[in-house]
C-alpha positions in Angstrom: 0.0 0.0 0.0 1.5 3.1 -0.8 1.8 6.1 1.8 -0.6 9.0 0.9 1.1 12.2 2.1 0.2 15.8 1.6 2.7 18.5 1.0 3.0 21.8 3.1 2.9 24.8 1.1 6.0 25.8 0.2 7.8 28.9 1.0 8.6 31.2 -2.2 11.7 33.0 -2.9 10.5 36.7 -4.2 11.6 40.4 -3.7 9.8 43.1 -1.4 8.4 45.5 -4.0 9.6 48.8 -3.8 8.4 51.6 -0.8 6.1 54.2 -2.7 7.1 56.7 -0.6 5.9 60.1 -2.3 3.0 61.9 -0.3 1.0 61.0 -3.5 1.2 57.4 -2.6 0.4 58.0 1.5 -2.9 56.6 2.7 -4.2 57.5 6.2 -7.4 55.4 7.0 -8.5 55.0 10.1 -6.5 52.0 11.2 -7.2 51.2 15.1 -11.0 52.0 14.6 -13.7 51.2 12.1 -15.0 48.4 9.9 -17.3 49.5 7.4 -20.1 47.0 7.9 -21.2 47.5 4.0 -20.5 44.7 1.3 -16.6 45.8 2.5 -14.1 46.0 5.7 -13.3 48.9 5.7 -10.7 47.8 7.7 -10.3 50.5 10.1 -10.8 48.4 13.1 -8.8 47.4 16.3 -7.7 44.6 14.2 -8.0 45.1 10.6 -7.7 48.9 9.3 -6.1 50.9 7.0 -4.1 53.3 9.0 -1.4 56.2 7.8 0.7 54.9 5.7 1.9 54.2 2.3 0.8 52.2 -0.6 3.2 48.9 -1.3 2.0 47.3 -4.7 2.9 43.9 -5.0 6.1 41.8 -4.8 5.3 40.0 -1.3 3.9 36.8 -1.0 2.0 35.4 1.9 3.9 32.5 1.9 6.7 34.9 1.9 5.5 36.1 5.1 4.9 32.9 6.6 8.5 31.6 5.9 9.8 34.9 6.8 11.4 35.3 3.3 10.1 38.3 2.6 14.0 38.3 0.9 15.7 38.9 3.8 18.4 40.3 1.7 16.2 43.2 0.4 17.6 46.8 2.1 16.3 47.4 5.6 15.6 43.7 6.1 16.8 41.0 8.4 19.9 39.0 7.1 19.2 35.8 5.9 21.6 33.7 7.9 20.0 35.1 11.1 16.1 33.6 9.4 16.7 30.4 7.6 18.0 28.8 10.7 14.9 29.2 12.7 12.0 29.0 10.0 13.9 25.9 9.3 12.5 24.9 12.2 9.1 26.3 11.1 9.2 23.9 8.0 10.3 21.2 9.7 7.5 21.3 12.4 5.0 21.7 9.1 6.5 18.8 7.3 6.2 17.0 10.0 2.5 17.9 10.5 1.6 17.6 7.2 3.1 13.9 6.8 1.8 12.0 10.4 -1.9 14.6 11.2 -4.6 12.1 11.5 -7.3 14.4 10.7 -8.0 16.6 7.9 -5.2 19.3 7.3 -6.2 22.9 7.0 -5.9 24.0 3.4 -2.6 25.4 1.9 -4.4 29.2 1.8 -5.6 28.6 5.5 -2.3 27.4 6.9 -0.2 30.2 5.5 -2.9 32.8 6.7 -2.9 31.0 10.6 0.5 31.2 10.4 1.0 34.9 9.2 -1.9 35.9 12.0 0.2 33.6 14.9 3.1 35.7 14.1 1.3 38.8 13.8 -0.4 38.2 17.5 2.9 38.1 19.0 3.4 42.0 17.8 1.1 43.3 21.0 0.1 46.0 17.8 -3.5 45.4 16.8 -2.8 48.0 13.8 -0.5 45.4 12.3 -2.7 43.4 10.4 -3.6 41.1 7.3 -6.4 40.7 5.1 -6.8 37.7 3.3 -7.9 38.5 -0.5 -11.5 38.5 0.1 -11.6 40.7 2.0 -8.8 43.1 0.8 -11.4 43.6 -2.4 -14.2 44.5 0.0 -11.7 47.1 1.0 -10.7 48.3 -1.8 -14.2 48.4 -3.3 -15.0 50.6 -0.1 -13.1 53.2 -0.8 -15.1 54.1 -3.8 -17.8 55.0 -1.4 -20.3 52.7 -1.9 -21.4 49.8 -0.2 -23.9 46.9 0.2 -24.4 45.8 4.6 -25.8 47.6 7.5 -24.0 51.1 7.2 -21.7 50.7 10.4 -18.0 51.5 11.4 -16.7 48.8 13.8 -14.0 47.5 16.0 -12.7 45.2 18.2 -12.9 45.5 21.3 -10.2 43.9 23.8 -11.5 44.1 27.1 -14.7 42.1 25.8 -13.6 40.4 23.1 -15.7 41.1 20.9 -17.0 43.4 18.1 -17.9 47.2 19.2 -20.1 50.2 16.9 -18.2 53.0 16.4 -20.2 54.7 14.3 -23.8 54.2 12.9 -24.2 56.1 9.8 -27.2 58.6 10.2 -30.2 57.4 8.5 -28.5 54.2 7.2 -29.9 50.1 7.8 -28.1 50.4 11.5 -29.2 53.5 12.7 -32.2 53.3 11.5 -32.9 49.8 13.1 -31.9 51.5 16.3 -27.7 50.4 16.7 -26.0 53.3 18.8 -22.5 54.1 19.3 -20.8 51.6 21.7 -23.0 48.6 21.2 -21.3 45.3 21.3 -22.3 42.9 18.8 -22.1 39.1 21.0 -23.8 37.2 18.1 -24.4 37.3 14.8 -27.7 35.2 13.1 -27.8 33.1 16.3 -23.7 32.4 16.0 -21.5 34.0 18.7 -18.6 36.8 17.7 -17.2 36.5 20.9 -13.3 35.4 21.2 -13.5 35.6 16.7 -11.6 38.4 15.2 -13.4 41.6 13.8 -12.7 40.0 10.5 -14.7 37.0 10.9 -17.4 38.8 12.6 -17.8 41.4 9.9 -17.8 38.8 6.9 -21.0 37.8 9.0 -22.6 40.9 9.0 -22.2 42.0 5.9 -24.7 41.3 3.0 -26.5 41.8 -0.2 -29.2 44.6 -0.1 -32.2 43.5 0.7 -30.9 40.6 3.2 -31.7 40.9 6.9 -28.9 40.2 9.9 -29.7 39.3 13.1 -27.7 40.7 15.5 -27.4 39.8 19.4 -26.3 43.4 21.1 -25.4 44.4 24.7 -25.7 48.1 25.7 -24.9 49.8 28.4 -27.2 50.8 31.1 -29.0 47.4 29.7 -29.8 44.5 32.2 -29.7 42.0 29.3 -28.4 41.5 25.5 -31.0 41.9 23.0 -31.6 41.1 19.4 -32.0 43.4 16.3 -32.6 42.6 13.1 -31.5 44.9 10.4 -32.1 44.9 6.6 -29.2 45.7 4.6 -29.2 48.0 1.8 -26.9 50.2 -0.6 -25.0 52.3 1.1 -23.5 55.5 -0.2 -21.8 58.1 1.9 -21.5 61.7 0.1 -17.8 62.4 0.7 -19.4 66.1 1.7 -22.5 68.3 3.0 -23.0 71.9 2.7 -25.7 74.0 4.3 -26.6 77.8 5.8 -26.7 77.8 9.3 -27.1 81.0 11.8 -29.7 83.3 12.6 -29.0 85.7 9.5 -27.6 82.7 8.0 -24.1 83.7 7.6 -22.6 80.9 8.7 -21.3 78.5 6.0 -21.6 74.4 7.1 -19.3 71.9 5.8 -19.7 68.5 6.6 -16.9 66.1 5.7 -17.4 61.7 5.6 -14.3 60.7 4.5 -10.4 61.7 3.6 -11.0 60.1 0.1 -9.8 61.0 -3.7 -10.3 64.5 -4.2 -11.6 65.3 -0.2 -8.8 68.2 -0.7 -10.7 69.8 -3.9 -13.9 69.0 -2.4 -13.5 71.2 0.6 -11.7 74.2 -1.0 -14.6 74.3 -3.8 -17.1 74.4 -1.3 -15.4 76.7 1.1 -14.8 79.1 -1.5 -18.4 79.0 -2.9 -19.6 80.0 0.6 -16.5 82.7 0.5 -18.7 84.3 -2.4 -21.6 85.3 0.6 -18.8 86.9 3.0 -19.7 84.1 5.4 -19.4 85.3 9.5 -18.1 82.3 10.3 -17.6 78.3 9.3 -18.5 75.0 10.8 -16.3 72.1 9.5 -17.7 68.7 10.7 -15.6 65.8 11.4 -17.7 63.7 13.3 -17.6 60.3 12.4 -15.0 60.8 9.9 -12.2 58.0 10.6 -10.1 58.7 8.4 -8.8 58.3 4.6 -6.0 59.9 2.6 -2.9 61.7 4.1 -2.6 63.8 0.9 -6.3 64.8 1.2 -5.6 65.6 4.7 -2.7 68.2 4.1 -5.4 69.2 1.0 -8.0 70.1 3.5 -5.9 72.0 6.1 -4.4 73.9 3.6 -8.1 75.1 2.7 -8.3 77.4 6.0 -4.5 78.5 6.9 -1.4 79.5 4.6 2.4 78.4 5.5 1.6 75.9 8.7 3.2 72.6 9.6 0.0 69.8 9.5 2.0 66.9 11.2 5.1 65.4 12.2 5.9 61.4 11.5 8.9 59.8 13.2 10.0 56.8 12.6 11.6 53.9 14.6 15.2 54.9 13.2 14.7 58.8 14.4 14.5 59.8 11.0 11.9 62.7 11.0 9.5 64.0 8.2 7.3 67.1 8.6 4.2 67.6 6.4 3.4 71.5 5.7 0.3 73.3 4.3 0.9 74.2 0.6 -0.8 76.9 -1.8 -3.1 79.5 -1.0 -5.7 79.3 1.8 -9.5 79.5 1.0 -10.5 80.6 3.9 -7.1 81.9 6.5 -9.0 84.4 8.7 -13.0 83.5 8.6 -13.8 82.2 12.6 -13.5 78.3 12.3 -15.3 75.7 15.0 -14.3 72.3 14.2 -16.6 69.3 15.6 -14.9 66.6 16.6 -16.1 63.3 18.5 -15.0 59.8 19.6 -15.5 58.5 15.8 -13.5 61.3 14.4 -9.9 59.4 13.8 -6.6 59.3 11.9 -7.0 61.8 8.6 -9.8 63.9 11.0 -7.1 63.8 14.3 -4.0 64.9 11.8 -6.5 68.5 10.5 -8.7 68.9 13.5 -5.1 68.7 15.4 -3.1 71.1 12.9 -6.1 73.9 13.4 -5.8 73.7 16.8 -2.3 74.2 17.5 -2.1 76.8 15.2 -4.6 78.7 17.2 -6.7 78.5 13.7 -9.7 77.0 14.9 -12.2 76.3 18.1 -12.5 72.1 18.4 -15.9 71.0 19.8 -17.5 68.1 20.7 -16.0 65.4 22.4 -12.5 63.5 22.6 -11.5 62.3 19.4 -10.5 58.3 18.9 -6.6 58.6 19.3 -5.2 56.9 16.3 -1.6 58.2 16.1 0.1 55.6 14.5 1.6 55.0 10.8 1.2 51.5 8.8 2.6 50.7 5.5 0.2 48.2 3.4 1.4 45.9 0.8 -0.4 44.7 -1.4 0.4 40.7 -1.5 0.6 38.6 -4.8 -2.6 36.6 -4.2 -4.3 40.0 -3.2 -3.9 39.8 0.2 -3.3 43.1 2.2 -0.2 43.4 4.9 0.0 46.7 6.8 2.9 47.0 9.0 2.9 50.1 11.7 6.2 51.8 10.8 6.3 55.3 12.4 3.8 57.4 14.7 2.5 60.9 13.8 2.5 63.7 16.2 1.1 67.4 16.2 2.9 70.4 15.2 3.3 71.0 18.6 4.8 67.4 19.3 1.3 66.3 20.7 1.1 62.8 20.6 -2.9 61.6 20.5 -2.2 57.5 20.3 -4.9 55.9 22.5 -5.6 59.5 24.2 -6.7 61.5 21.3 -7.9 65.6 20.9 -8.9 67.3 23.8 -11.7 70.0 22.5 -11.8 73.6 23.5 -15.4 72.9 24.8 -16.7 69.4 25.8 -20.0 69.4 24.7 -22.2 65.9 25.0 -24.2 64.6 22.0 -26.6 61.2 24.1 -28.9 59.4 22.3 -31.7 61.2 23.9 -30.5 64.4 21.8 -30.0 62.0 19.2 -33.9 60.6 19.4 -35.2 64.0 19.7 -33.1 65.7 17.1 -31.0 67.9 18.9 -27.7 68.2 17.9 -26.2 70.3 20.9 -22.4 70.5 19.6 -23.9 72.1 16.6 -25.7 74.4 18.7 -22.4 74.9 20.7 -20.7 75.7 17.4 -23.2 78.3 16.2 -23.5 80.0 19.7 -19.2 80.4 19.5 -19.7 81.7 16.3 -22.2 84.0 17.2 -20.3 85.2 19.9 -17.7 86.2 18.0 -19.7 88.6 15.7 -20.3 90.8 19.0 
């Protein structure tokens, strides 16, 4: 009888595709915060997320990754006489599985992802992270703004294990079916999340339009979990909102959802429309914005202040880079409020942060998420997605907001009781400041 063996996947000798280092190239996506809950991941969670960074485009394999290839001999990375040793050991131990397992042996795609998410949990760095080609399309398909799910941001969240909203979007599938800010999600159509990963949780979640979800929630202030059932739809997020606020209406409202392509151009054309009325003042909302491109960031705070640092990235080497405003200001003198709350991240932090130390604008709201480190994703040959935290960013005054985020000017509370009753408070709060500065 002849001896039926299977074979390991083997490890594959390719280069680590060139840094794409320009600014051009920089993403910044909300990386320690929110999933999109739509037909993507919009990775932006405690686990998965896209955070600052830069783009990498191909090159590294994942079984690169797992037999810590990743050519050891490319600049900047380890020597290979100091890794073939020890993932020698690696492919012993797997050849060794693979030849005497009695049981059914994970496939070759599943064993190189286990192993590249073992190594990855040793990092004690939630915000480095893989995505396994699935769902790096749902990803990239997000960023093109629309979606199909419940129209959610979400994390995950350590301390119960579990997946935590960060942000309902108003008058989407989630809000609508009553999910608030802070919810944990313990089960998912009658299947627990618990002790998962956000990943699996939100491939649950997500659906086509017109499906329903089931989902088991736990709230504060509530004795037991509850269910909710929530159609999904299409979702699609305006990347911005303008509107006329103020008593004599002279006070120009821009509402921005996401750091995305052309964010920057977005904001100056519709800060300089409301330029034509001579506004008294200007509201830019961040709320709920987690985050998106680092150009589109520098874009935007350039709209309201000329010849200003924006942010200062260091790396683990001490080199230092410092990002500046560039061309002419839309708007360098009109009063500014900026609103800011716990789902304003990353992109929103880096602007709402710039204004404020430049004594350019009024924050308020509440404390921002505190996302204030830099990851570098790679896009893998089977189109996976590796991001790999290689710097942290800090104000222009050398504040650092990782895990503490933005103090504002003036706390002001938005609960779900405003919420039910349509009050918006910090809105309120922002007008009155405004106001307040026209006597």
């Amino acid at each position: 009888m002849t001896e039926q063996t299977q074979t390991p996947p083997s490890p594959v000798d390719t280069t680590r595709s060139p840094d794409v280092s320009d600014a051009a190239n920089r993403s910044l996506m909300f990386g320690c915060v929110g999933v999109l809950i739509a037909i993507s991941v919009f990775l932006i969670g405690a686990a998965v997320g896209f955070g600052l960074g830069r783009w990498n485009s191909g090159g590294v394999t994942a079984q690169n990754v797992v037999a810590g290839a990743l050519n050891p001999n490319a600049a900047g990375g380890p020597a290979a006489a100091e890794l073939e040793p020890k993932f020698g050991v690696f492919w012993e131990a797997m050849n060794l599985l693979y030849r005497d397992f009695y049981g059914e042996l994970p496939s070759d795609d599943d064993a190189t992802y286990g192993a590249i998410r073992g190594v990855l949990g040793e990092l004690d760095d939630p915000n480095t992270s893989f995505m396994e080609p699935e769902e790096a399309e749902f990803f990239r398909t997000s960023i093109e703004g629309a979606f199909e799910g419940i129209g959610a941001r979400v994390q995950w969240n350590e301390d119960f294990d579990t997946v935590q909203v960060v942000e309902p979007f108003e008058n989407q599938p989630a809000w609508n079916a009553g999910i608030r800010r802070g919810d944990l999600i313990l089960a998912v159509d009658g299947e627990t999340v618990v002790g998962t990963n956000v990943t699996d949780a939100v491939m649950r979640i997500r659906g086509p339009k017109g499906s329903t979800v089931l989902l088991n929630i736990a709230r504060e202030g509530e004795a037991e979990p509850f269910d909710v059932e929530v159609m999904r739809d299409r979702i699609e997020l305006p990347t911005i909102g303008t509107d006329t606020l103020g008593e004599a209406g002279d006070i120009a409202y821009v509402k921005l959802n996401t750091f995305n392509e052309n964010a920057g151009q977005l904001v100056r054309e519709a800060v300089e429309q409301a330029m034509q009325n001579d506004p008294a003042g200007i509201i830019f909302d961040l709320r709920g914005n987690t985050g998106g491109l680092l150009r589109e960031a520098v874009k935007v705070a350039s709209v309201f202040m000329d010849d200003q640092d924006v942010l200062i990235e260091r790396f683990s080497d001490g080199r230092e880079e410092t990002y500046a405003t560039s061309g002419k200001a839309a708007a360098p003198d009109v009063p500014l409020v900026v609103l800011v709350n716990g789902g304003s991240a990353s992109a929103s932090e880096i602007v709402a942060g710039a204004l404020q130390d430049a004594g350019r604008a009024q924050l308020i709201g509440t404390t921002t998420f505190g996302k204030g480190s830099v990851q570098l994703p790679h896009s893998l040959s089977d189109g996976g997605i590796m991001r790999v935290t290689i710097a942290r960013w800090y104000t222009p005054l050398d504040r650092s907001i990782d895990g503490s985020g933005l103090e504002p000017d003036e706390v002001v509370e938005l609960t779900e009781e405003d919420r039910d009753a349509e009050r918006d408070p910090q809105l309120d709060a922002a007008l009155a400041a405004l106001e307040k500065q026209k006597n």
